[in-house]
N, C-alpha and C positions, 0 to 999 in steps of 0.2 A: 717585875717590871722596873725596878729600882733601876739594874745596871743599862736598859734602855733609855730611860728617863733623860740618866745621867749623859747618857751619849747626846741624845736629843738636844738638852739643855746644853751643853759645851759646845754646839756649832749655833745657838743661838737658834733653836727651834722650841718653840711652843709644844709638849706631850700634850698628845688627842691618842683616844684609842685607837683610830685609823695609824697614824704614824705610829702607836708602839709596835701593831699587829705586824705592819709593813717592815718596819726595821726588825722585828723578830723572825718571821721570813727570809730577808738580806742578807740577815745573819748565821742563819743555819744553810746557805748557799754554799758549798763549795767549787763554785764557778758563776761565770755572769748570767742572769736569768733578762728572759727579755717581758713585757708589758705585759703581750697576752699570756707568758709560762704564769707572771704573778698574778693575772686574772682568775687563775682557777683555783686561788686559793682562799677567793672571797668575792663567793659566789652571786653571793647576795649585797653586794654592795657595789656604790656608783663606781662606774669606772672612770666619770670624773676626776671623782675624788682622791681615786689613786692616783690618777695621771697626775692631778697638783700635788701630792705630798712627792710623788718622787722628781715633782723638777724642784718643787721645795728642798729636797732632801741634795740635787744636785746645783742647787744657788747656793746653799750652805755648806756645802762641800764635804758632805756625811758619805756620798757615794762618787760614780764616776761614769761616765757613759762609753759604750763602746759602739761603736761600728763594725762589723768584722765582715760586711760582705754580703750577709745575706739576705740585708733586707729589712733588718731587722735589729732595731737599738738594744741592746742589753745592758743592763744596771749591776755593777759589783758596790762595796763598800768600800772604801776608801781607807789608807791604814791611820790609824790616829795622828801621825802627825802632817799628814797628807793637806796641801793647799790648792792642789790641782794648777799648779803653778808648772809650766812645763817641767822643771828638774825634777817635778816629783813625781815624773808619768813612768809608766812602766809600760812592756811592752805585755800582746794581748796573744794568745794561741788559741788557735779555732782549730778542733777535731775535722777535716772532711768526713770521716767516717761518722760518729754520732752527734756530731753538727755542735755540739758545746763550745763555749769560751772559757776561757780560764784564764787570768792575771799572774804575770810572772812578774810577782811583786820584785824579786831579788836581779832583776834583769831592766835596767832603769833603761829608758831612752836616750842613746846621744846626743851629745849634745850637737845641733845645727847653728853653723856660721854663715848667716845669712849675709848679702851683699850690703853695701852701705843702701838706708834708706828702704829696706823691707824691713816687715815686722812682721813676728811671728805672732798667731793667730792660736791654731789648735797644732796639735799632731795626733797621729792614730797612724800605730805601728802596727801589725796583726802577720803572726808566723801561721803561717797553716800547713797541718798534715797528722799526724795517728797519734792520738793522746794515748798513754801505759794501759788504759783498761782496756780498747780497742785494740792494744799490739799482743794482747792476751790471747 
């Protein structure tokens, strides 16, 4: 749990056994899982509790939230030097075939030249259509 700790501790989170379970979880993700996918991985504990450690985890900016459509928010990790600052967003791919998200870290979001006197708030970019293992 050392290299969780450390992650924990470097966005200025408190290590609880809940947050390291959760960020060990997170972490062996590859693609965005949503609330209830990470409910069933702890079965027996509050779902409280999870719901605070993962908006904890997205105050501190350890993960990232997605929208993609369905309904349903999905949680990825954030890359380390990530501020969730819009330059550092990246754009999001949702399978319609088996319904997954996946971050296309290396496909950042454009940049928007907004009119004088707006301000930019969020953005959530989301490609959709047949992820590689689906085109299989």
């Amino acid at each position: 749990m050392k290299n969780t700790d450390d992650k924990l501790i470097s966005r200025n989170i408190k290590p609880t056994a809940m947050r390291e379970l959760v960020l060990g979880i997170l972490s062996e993700q590859k693609m965005a899982i949503s609330l209830s996918d990470l409910e069933h991985n702890f079965h027996k504990s509050d779902k409280v509790t999870l719901y605070r450690t993962l908006k904890t985890f997205e105050e501190r900016k350890l993960i990232h939230s997605i929208d993609d459509g369905t309904g349903a928010i999905k949680y990825a990790l954030c890359k380390e030097s990530c501020q969730c600052h819009p330059e550092d967003l990246h754009i999001h791919f949702f399978c319609t075939k088996c319904q997954h998200t996946f971050c296309l870290n290396d496909n950042p979001i454009p940049t928007i030249n907004l009119p004088v006197n707006f301000s930019l708030g969020t953005i959530n970019m989301v490609v959709k259509g047949v992820c590689a293992d689906c085109n299989h």
